[in-house]
C-alpha positions as CSV (number, residue, x, y, z in Angstrom):
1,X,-13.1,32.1,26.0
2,X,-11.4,35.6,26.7
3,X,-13.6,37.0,24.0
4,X,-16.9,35.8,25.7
5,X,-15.8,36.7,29.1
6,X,-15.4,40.5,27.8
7,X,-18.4,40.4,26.0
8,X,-20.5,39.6,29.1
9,X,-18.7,42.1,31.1
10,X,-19.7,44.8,28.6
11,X,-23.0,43.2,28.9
12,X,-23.4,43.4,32.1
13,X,-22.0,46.6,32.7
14,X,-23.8,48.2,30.0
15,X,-27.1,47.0,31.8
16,X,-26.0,48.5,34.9
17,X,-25.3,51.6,33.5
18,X,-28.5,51.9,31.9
19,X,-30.8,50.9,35.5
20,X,-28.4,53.3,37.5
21,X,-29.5,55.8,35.4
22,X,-33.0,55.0,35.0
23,X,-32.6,54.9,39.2
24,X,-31.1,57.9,39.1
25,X,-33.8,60.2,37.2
26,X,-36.8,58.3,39.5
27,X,-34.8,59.7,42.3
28,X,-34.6,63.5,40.3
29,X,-38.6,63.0,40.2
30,X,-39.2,62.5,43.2
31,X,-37.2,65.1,44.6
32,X,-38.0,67.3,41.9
33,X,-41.8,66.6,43.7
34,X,-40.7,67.6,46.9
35,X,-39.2,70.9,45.6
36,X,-42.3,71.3,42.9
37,X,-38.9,71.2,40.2
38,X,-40.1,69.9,36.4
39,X,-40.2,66.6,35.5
40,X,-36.6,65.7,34.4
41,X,-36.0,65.0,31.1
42,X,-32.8,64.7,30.0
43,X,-31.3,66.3,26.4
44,X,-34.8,67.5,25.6
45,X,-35.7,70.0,29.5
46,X,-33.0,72.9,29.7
47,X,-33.9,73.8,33.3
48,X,-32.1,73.8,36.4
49,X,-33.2,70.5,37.3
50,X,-32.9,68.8,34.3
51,X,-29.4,70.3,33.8
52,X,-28.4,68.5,37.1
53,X,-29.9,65.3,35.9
54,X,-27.9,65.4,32.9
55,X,-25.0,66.4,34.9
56,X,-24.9,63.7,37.0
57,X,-26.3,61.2,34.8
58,X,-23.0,62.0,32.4
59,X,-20.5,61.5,34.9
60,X,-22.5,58.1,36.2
61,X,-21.8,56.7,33.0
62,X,-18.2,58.2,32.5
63,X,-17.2,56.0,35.8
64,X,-19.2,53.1,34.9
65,X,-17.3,53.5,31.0
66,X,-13.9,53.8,32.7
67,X,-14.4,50.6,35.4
68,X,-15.5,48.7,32.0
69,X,-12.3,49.5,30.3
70,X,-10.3,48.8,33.6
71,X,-12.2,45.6,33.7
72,X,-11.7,44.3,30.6
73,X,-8.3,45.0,30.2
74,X,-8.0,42.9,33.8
75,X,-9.4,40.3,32.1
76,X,-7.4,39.9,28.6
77,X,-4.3,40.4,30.3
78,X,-4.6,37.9,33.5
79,X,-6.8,35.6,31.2
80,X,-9.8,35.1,33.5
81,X,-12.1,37.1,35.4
82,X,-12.0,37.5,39.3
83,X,-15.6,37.3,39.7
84,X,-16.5,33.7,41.0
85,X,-20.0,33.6,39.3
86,X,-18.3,33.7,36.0
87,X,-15.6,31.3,36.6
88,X,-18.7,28.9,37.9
89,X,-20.3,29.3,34.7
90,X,-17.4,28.8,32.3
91,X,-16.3,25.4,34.0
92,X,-20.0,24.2,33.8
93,X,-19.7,25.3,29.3
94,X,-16.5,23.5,30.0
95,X,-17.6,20.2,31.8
96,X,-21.1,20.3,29.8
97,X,-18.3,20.4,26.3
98,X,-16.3,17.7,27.5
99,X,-19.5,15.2,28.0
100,X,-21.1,16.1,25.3
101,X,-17.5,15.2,23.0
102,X,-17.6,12.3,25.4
103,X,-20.7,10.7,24.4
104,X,-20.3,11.5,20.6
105,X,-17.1,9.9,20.7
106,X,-18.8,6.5,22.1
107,X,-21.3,6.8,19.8
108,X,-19.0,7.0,16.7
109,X,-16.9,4.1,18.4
110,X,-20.5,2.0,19.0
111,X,-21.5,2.8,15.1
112,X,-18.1,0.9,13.9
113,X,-19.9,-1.6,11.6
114,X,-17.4,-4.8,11.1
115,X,-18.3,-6.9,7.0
116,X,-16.6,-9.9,6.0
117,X,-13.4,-9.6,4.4
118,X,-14.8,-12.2,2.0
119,X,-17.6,-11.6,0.3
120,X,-19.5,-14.6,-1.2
121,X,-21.6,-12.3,-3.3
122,X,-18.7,-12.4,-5.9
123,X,-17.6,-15.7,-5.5
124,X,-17.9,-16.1,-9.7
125,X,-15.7,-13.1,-10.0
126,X,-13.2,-12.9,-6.9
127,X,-10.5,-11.3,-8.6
128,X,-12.5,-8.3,-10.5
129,X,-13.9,-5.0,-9.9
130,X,-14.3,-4.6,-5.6
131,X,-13.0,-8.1,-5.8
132,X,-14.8,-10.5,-2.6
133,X,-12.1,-8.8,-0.4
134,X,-13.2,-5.4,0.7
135,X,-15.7,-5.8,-1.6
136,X,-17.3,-2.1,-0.1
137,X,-14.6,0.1,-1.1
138,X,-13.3,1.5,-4.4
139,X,-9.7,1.5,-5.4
140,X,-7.8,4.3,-6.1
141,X,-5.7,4.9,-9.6
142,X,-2.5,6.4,-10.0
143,X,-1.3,6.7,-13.4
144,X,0.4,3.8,-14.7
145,X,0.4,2.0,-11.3
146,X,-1.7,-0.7,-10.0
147,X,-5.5,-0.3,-8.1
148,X,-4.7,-0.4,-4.7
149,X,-6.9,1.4,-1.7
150,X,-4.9,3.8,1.2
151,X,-5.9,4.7,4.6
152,X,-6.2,7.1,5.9
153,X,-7.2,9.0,2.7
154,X,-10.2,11.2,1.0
155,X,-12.1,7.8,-0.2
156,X,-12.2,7.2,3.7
157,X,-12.9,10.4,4.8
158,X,-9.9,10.5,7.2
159,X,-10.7,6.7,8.4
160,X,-9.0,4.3,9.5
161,X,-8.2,0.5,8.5
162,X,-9.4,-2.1,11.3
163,X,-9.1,-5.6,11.0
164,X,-10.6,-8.4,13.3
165,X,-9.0,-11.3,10.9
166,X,-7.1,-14.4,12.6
167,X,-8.7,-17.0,10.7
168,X,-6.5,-18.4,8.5
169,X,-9.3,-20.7,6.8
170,X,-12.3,-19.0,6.1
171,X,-12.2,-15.6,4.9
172,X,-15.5,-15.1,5.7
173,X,-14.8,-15.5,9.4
174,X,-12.6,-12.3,9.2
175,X,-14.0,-8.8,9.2
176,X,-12.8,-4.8,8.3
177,X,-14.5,-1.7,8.9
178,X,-13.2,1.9,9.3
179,X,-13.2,4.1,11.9
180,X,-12.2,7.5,13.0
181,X,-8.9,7.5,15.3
182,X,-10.7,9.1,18.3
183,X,-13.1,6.8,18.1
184,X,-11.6,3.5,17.6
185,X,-13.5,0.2,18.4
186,X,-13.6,-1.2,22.1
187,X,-10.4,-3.3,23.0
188,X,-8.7,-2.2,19.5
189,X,-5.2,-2.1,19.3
190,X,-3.6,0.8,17.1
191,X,-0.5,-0.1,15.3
192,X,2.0,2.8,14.7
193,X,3.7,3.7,11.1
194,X,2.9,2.5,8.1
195,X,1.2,-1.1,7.3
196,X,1.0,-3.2,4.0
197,X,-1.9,-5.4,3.7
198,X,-1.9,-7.8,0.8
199,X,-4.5,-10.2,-0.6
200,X,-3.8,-12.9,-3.8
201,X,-6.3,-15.3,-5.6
202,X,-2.9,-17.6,-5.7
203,X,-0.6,-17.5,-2.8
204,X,2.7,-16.3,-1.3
205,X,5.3,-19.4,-1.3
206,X,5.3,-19.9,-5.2
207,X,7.5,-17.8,-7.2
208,X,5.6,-16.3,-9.7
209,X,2.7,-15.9,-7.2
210,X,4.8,-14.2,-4.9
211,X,5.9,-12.0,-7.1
212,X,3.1,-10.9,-8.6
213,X,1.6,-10.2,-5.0
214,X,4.7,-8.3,-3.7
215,X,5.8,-6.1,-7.2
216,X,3.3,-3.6,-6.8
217,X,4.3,-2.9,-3.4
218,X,7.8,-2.6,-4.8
219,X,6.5,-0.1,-7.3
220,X,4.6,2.0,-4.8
221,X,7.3,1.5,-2.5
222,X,9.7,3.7,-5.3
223,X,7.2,6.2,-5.9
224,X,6.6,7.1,-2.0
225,X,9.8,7.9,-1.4
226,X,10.7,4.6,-0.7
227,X,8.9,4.4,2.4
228,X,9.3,1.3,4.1
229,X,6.2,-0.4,5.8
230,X,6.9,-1.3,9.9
231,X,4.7,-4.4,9.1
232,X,2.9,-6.8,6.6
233,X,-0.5,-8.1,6.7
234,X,-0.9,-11.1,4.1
235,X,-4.4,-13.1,3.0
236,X,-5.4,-15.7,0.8
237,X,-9.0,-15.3,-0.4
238,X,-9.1,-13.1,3.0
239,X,-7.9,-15.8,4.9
240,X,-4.6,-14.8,7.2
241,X,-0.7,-15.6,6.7
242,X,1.4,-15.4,8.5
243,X,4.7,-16.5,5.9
244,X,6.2,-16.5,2.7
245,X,8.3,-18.7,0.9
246,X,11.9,-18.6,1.3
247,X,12.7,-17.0,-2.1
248,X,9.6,-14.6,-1.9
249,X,11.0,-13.6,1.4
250,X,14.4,-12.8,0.3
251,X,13.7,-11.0,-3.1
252,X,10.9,-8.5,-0.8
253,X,13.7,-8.2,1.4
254,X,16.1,-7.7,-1.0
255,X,14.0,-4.6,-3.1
256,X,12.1,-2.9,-0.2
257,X,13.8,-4.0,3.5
258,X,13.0,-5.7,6.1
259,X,10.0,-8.4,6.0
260,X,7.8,-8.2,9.4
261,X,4.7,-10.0,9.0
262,X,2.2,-9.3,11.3
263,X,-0.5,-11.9,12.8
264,X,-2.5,-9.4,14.3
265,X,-2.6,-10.8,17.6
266,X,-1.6,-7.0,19.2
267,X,-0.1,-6.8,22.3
268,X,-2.4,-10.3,23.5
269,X,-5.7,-8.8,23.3
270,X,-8.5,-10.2,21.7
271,X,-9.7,-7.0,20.0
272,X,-9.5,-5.4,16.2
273,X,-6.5,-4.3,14.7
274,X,-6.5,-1.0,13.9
275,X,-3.6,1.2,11.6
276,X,-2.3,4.5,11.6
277,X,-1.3,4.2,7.8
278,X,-1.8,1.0,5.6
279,X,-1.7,0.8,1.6
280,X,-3.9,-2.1,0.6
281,X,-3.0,-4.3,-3.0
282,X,-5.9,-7.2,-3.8
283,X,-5.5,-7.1,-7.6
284,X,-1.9,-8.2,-7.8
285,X,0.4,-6.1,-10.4
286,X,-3.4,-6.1,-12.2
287,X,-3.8,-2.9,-14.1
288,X,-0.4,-1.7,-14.1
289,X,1.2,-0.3,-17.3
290,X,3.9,-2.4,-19.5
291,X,6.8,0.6,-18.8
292,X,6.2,0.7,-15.0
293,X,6.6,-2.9,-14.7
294,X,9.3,-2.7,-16.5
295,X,10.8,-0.3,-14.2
296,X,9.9,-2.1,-11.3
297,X,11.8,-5.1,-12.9
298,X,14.9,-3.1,-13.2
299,X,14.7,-2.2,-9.7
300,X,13.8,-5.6,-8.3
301,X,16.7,-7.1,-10.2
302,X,19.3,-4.1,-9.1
303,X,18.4,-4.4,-5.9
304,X,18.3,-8.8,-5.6
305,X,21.8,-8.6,-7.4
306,X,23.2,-5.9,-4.7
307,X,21.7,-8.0,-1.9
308,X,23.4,-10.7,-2.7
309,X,26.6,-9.1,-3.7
310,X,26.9,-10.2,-7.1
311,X,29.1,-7.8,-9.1
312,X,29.6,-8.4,-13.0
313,X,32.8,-9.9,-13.5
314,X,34.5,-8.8,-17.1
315,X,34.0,-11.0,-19.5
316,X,34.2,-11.5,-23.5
317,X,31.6,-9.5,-24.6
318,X,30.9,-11.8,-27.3
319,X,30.6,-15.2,-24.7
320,X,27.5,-16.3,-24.9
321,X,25.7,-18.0,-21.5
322,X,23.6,-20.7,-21.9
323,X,21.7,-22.1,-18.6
324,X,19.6,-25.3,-18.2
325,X,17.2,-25.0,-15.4
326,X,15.7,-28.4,-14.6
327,X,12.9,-29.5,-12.5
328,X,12.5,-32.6,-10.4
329,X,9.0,-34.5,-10.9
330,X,6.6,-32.7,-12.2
331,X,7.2,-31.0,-16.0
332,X,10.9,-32.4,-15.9
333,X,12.7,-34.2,-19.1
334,X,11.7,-37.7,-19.4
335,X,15.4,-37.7,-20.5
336,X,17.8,-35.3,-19.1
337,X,21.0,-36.4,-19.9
338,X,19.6,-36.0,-23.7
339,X,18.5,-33.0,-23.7
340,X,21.3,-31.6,-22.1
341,X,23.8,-33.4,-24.7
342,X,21.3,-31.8,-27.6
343,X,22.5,-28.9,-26.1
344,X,25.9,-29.0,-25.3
345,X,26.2,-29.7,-28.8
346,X,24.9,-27.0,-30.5
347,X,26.8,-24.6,-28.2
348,X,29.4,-26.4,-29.1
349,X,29.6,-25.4,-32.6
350,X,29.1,-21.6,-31.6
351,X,32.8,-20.1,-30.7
352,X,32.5,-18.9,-27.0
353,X,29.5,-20.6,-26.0
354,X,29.3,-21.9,-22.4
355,X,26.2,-24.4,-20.6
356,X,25.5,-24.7,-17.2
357,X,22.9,-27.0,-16.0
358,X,21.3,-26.3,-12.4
359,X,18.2,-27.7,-10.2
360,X,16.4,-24.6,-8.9
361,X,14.9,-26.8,-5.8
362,X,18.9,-27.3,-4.9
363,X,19.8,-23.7,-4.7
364,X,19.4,-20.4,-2.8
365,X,17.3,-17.8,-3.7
366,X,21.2,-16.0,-3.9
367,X,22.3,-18.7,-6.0
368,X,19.5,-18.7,-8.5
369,X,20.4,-14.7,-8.9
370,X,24.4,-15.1,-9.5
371,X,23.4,-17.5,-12.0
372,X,20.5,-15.8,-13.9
373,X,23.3,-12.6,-13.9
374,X,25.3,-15.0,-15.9
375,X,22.9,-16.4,-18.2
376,X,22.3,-15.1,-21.9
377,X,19.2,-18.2,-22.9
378,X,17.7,-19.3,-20.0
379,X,16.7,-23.0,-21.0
380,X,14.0,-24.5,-18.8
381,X,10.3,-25.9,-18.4
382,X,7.1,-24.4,-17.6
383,X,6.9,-24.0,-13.8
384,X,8.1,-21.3,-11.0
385,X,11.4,-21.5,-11.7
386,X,11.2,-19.5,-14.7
387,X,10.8,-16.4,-12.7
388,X,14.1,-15.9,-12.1
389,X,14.3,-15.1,-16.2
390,X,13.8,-11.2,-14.9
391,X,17.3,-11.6,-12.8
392,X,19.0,-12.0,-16.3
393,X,20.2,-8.9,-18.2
394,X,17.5,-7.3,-19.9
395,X,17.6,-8.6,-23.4
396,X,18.4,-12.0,-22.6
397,X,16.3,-15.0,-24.4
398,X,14.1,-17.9,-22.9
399,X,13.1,-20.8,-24.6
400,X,10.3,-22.9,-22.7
401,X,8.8,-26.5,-22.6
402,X,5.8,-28.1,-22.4
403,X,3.9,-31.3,-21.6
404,X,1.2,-32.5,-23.6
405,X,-2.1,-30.9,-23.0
406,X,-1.7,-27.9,-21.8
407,X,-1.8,-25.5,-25.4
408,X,-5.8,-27.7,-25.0
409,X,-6.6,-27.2,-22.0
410,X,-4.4,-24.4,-19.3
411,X,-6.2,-21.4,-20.4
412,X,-4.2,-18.1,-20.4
413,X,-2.1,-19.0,-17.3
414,X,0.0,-20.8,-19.4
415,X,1.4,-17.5,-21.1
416,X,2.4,-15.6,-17.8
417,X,6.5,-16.4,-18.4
418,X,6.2,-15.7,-22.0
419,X,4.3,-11.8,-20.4
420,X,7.2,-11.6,-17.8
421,X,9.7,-11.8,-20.2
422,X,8.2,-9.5,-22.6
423,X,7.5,-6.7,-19.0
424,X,10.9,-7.1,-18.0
425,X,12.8,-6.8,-21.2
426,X,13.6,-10.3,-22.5
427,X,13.3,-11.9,-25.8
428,X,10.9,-14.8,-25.0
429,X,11.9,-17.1,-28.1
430,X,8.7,-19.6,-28.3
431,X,8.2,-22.3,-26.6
432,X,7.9,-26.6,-27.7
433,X,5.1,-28.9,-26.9
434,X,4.7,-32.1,-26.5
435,X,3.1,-33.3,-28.6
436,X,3.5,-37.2,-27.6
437,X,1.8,-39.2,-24.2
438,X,-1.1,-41.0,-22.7
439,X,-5.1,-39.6,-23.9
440,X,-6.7,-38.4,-21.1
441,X,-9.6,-40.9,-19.9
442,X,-11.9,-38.3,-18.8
443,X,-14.2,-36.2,-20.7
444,X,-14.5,-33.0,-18.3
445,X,-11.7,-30.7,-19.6
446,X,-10.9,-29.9,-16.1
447,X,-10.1,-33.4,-15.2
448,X,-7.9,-33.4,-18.6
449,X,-6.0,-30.5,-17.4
450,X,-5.3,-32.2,-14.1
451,X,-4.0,-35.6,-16.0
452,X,-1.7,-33.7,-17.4
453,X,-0.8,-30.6,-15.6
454,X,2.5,-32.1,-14.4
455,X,3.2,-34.3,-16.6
456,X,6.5,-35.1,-17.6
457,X,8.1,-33.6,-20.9
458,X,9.4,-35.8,-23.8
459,X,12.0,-34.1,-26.5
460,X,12.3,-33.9,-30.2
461,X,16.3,-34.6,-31.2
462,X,16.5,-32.5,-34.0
463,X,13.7,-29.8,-33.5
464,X,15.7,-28.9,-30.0
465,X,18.9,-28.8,-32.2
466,X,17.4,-26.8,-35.1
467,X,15.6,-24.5,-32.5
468,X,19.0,-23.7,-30.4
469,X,21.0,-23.6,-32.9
470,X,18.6,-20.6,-34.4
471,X,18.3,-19.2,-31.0
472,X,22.5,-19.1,-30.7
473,X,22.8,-17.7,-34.0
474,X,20.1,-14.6,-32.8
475,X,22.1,-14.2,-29.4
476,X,25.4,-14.4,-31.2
477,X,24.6,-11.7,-33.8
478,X,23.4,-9.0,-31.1
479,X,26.4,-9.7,-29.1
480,X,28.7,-9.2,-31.6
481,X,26.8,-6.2,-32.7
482,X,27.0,-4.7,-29.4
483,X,30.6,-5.7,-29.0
484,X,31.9,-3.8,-32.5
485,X,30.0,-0.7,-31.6
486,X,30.5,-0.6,-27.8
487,X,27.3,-0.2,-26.7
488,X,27.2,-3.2,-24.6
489,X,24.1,-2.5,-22.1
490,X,25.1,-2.4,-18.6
491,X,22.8,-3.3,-15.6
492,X,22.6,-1.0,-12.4
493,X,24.4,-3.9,-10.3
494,X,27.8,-4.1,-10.5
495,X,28.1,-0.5,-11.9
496,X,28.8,2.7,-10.5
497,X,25.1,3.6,-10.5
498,X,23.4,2.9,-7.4
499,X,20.1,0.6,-7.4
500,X,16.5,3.2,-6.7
501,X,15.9,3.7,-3.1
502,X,19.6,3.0,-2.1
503,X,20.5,4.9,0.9
């Protein structure tokens, strides 16, 4: 503003200077008529009269020069200019500036355009490419982590991440869009620090679920600098949550802090939600690479044993753990006091063999990790409970049961234990079948899978005793391997190496 203040000056100045001297020469003229003296013609005439023209003319200008430099060094050094036509003028640039930011800020904030969180267009494919939540925006890939999208960030242009989602039964009923932070939406609320907004196909009270929804916050969690969100925002096919289960809660507690999940109500008003910072996850742990889960496993596990104080007590190196996890109802033993004798017997024969046998629906999510840290074969049927077999030290084994039906009809999903184990470092050692129970009376394989989804599980007598007695004699040889050379692997908890992101 100085600048243009001293350029009009000079301006202005300069203009005056150039009519006084025009004025003065008329004058010279006519006098010059009066006293019959030549025309005056300054630089060019060298007589009398013109010589006085010149003279004058020259020191005109010198004055006028030296009030210009007087001037504008009045007005760099005070800031402003005394004259009151030019302060007039500048507040109208001013005023006229502020009205027009004024109305291109409410016309950015009027061109917010709010789309479904759900999209039905990909209804066949929810899960895959966009996915059906925030179907408009590409994710962004880091390395070896998982596809996730960030705001504010290039992609968005410096946008941010509103929200106007409270349903918590129709995804289609809830809405995103982004918007510029000085030009938020009407009756938006803007919620400080950083925000993690999660969606899952599956949901966030079942273990493996859970964990699969929450691990690649973990991981990007322990890459940021283990920055720790002020709030979560969790859907279900776009539809809002407001909890977790109990053990999902804990082990997100447990590896990244404390778990505040938002319901986007604001401070009570009715408008969007609106967030300074927010990482968004819709794919799960989806694309992320076998060695970063693995380390993200580690971590979890450090940081769940450290939680719950569990310290490794010393022990024979050569003691091998055995651990029966059981399930009521669905997929439990038609006859659990055989199978756990079947057991108890091989172990038997096996010189420092120990079992324990545990109901994961009885215990505490710190319970369930002081005994995976004390289990070497993790014993147990197909269901959520398995996914406590990455609280074990890494190396340990799992051997897994079915009901009938489900190698026919379960699809893929019926391999994600036998994945977990092999991401976090255990020896997955097969699995049984059973191969006995009722025929399914429909023809529609999905109806089949139904019937026997939870079905319970028979047992073999002597394929469970030929199978554990193999599995002992694995464990038993690595342990005493380890034990003669000394090279015993020891887990961050319970060392004197603190868990990542410990402060």
């Amino acid at each position: 503003v100085q600048n243009i203040q001293s350029f009009v000056v000079l301006y202005n100045l300069n203009n005056q200077s150039f009519h006084l001297y025009i004025l003065i020469c008329s004058m010279m003229e006519q006098n010059s008529k009066s006293f019959a003296i030549p025309r005056c013609v300054p630089f060019l005439s060298h007589s009398h009269s013109s010589s006085i023209c010149f003279i004058t003319t020259f020191a005109t200008l010198l004055v006028l020069v030296l009030l210009q430099i007087q001037v504008l060094t009045s007005s760099v050094s005070t800031g402003s200019l005394s004259w009151p036509f030019f302060d007039q003028a500048l507040h109208r640039d001013e005023s006229s500036i502020h009205t027009e930011l004024g109305r291109a800020r409410s016309m950015l904030r009027d061109s917010v355009t709010f789309l479904p969180l759900k999209d039905l267009r990909f209804a066949k494919e929810p899960t895959s490419g966009h996915t059906w939540f925030m179907s408009s925006m590409n994710d962004t890939f880091e390395g070896d982590e998982t596809l996730h999208l960030h705001f504010p960030s290039e992609a968005s242009k410096g946008r941010l991440l509103c929200l106007s989602a409270r349903d918590t039964s129709d995804g289609t009923k809830n809405s995103y869009a982004l918007a510029w932070p000085e030009a938020l939406p009407h009756d938006a609320t803007l919620f400080p620090g950083l925000t993690f907004v999660s969606d899952t196909y599956f949901d966030y009270g079942n273990l493996w679920h859970g964990t699969s929804a929450i691990l690649p916050f973990v991981s990007w969690h322990q890459r940021k600098e283990c920055a720790v969100p002020d709030r979560w925002v969790l859907f279900h096919w776009g539809e809002l949550r407001t909890s977790m289960g109990a053990w999902v809660h804990n082990l997100t507690r447990a590896a990244i802090g404390e778990v505040r999940i938002e319901d986007l109500r604001g401070h009570g008003g009715a408008g969007p939600a609106c967030f300074e910072k927010a990482v968004v996850f819709r794919h799960n742990e989806g694309a992320m690479k076998k060695q970063r889960r693995r380390e993200v496993y580690d971590m979890m596990r450090c940081k769940a044993r450290a939680y719950c104080g569990v310290t490794r007590a010393i022990t024979d190196p050569k003691a091998i753990r055995m651990t029966l996890l059981l399930r009521l109802g669905s997929r439990s033993f038609k006859n659990e006091s055989t199978v756990i004798r079947i057991f108890e017997k091989e172990c038997a024969k096996v010189d420092g063999c120990v079992v324990k046998v545990a109901w994961g629906n009885n215990m505490t999510f710190c319970d369930q990790v002081k005994l995976m840290s004390e289990t070497d074969i993790l014993v147990s049927p197909h269901g959520c409970q398995l996914t406590n077999l990455f609280l074990m030290d890494k190396n340990s084994s799992v051997m897994e049961f079915y009901p009938k039906g489900w190698q026919e009809l379960a699809g893929a999903g019926q391999y994600i234990y036998s994945w977990m184990a092999n991401w976090a470092g255990m020896q997955h050692k097969g699995s049984w079948r059973d191969p006995q129970g009722e025929e399914c009376p429909h023809t529609d394989k999905l109806a089949c899978f139904l019937f026997y989804k939870d079905a319970q599980i028979g047992h073999d007598e002597a394929r469970f005793a030929d199978w554990a007695a193999k599995v002992l004699g694995e464990v038993k040889e690595v342990k005493s391997s380890e034990a003669s050379s000394g090279s015993h692997h020891a887990d961050l908890a319970g060392s004197s190496i603190p868990c990542p992101c410990d402060r």
